[in-house]
N, C-alpha and C positions, 0 to 999 in steps of 0.2 A: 495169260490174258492181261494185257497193260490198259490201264487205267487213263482215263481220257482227262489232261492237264486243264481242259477248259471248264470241264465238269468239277473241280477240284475251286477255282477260280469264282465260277459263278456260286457256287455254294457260300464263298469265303464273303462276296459281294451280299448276297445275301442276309448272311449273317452279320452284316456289319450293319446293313440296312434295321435287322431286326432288333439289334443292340439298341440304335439309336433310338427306333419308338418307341422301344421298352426303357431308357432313361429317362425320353422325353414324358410319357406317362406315367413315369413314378415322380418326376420332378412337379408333375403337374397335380396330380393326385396324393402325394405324399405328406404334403403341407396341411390337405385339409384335419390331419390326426392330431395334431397341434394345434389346442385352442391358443397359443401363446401367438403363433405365426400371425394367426388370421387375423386375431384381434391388433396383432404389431400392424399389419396391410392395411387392415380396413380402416385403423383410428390414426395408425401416423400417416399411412401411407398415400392413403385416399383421402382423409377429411384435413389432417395437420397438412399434409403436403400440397395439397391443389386448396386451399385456401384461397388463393388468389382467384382460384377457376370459382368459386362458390360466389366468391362473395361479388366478381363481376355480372354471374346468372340471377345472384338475388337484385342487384340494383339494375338490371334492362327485364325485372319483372314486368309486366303491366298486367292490371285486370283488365280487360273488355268484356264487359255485360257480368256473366259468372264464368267468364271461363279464364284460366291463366295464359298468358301467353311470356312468351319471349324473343324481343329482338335482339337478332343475330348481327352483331357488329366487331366490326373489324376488332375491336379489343375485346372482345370474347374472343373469338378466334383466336388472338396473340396470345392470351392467356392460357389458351388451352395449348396452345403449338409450345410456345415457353415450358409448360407443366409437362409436357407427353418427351418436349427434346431434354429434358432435364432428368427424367424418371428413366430414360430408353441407356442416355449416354454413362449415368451412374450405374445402369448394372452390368452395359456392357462395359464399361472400365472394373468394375469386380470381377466380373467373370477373366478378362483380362490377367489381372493380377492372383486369382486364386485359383484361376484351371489351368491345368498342368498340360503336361505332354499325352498323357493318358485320353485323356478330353480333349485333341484337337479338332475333332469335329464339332460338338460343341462350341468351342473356343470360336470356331469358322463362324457357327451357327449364328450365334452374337453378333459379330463383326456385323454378316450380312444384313441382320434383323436390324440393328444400330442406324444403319446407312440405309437403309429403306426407309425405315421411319423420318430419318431427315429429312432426304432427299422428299419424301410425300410430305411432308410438312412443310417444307419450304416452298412446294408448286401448289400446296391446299393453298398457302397462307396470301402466295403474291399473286396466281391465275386465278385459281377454281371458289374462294372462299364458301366453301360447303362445310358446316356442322356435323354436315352426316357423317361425311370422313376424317375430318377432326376428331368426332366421336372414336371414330372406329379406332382411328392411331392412336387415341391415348390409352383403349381398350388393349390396344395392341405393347405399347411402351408396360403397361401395368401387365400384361402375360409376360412379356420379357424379364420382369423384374422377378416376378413370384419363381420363374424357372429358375433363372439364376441364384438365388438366396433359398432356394428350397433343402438345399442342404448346408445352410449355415446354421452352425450349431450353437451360437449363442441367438436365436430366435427360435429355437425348439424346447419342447417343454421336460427333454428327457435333459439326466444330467449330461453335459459336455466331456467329451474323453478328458483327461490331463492334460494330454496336448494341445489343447483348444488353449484360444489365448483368454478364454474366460478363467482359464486356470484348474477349478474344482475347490475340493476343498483341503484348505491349505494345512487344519492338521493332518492331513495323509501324510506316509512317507514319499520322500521323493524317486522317483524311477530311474535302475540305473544305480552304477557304482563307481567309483573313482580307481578302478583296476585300469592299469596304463598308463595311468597319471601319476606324476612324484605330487603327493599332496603332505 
């Protein structure tokens, strides 16, 4: 009985498919076991880093009557386009630089994620000027980042292999011997 090469193929398809949601969900999910991560995201990443986002939302504050409101102006918008293309481009040039061959899809994934968020930022910022979607792409730019960094290991709270260029602890001995070498 010969085996059917397409059924061999679609299975392979498959599995590649289920590879990737199951990275992308532990990329996503994985983070959250690290109070070091979250607290690194939330305090550098969101309130140090969009600084400029904050501090343009608190000055277009207004009260009317008791209610708060905020107007949406064109340097809101720039500030958050500015903070969403700065956050998106930084992790895809990590991911860039630290995902290998192994991670080509991934690697793709970035790229494409990177260049959508521009490209939506650039027609929010000069057609459409909507908050909503501003919103959304910086929501968007900040999932990009936490996937990407979700396995870097000097923002987790276990200790970092040797290999890590956080180093470890340097009275250990070092890995490895000088066998091949005239020393």
């Amino acid at each position: 009985m010969k085996e059917d090469p397409m059924s061999d193929e679609n299975s392979n398809q498959e599995s590649r498919w289920s590879q990737l949601s199951a990275e992308l969900r532990s990329r996503l999910t994985g983070p959250l076991r690290s109070p070091l991560f979250v607290i690194y995201f939330v305090f550098l990443i969101i309130i140090i880093g969009g600084l400029g986002i904050w501090d343009i939302l608190v000055r277009s504050a207004t009260y009317k009557g008791a209610n708060l409101q905020f107007s949406v102006s064109q340097a809101t918008l720039s500030a958050i386009h500015t903070y969403l293309v700065a956050i998106a481009v930084a992790a895809g040039t990590d991911a860039i630089l630290r995902w290998g061959e192994p991670n080509r899809t991934l690697r793709f994934l970035s790229y494409v994620s990177v260049t959508t968020l521009v490209l939506f930022a650039v027609f929010n910022s000069l057609l459409l000027e909507s908050m909503f979607l501003a919103t959304l792409l910086a929501a968007g730019a900040l999932m990009l980042w936490w996937v990407v960094n979700a396995d870097n290991a000097s923002l987790r709270d276990e200790n970092p292999p040797p290999s890590a260029s956080t180093g470890g602890d340097p009275r250990q001995p070092l890995q490895g011997d000088l066998s091949g070498f005239n020393a």
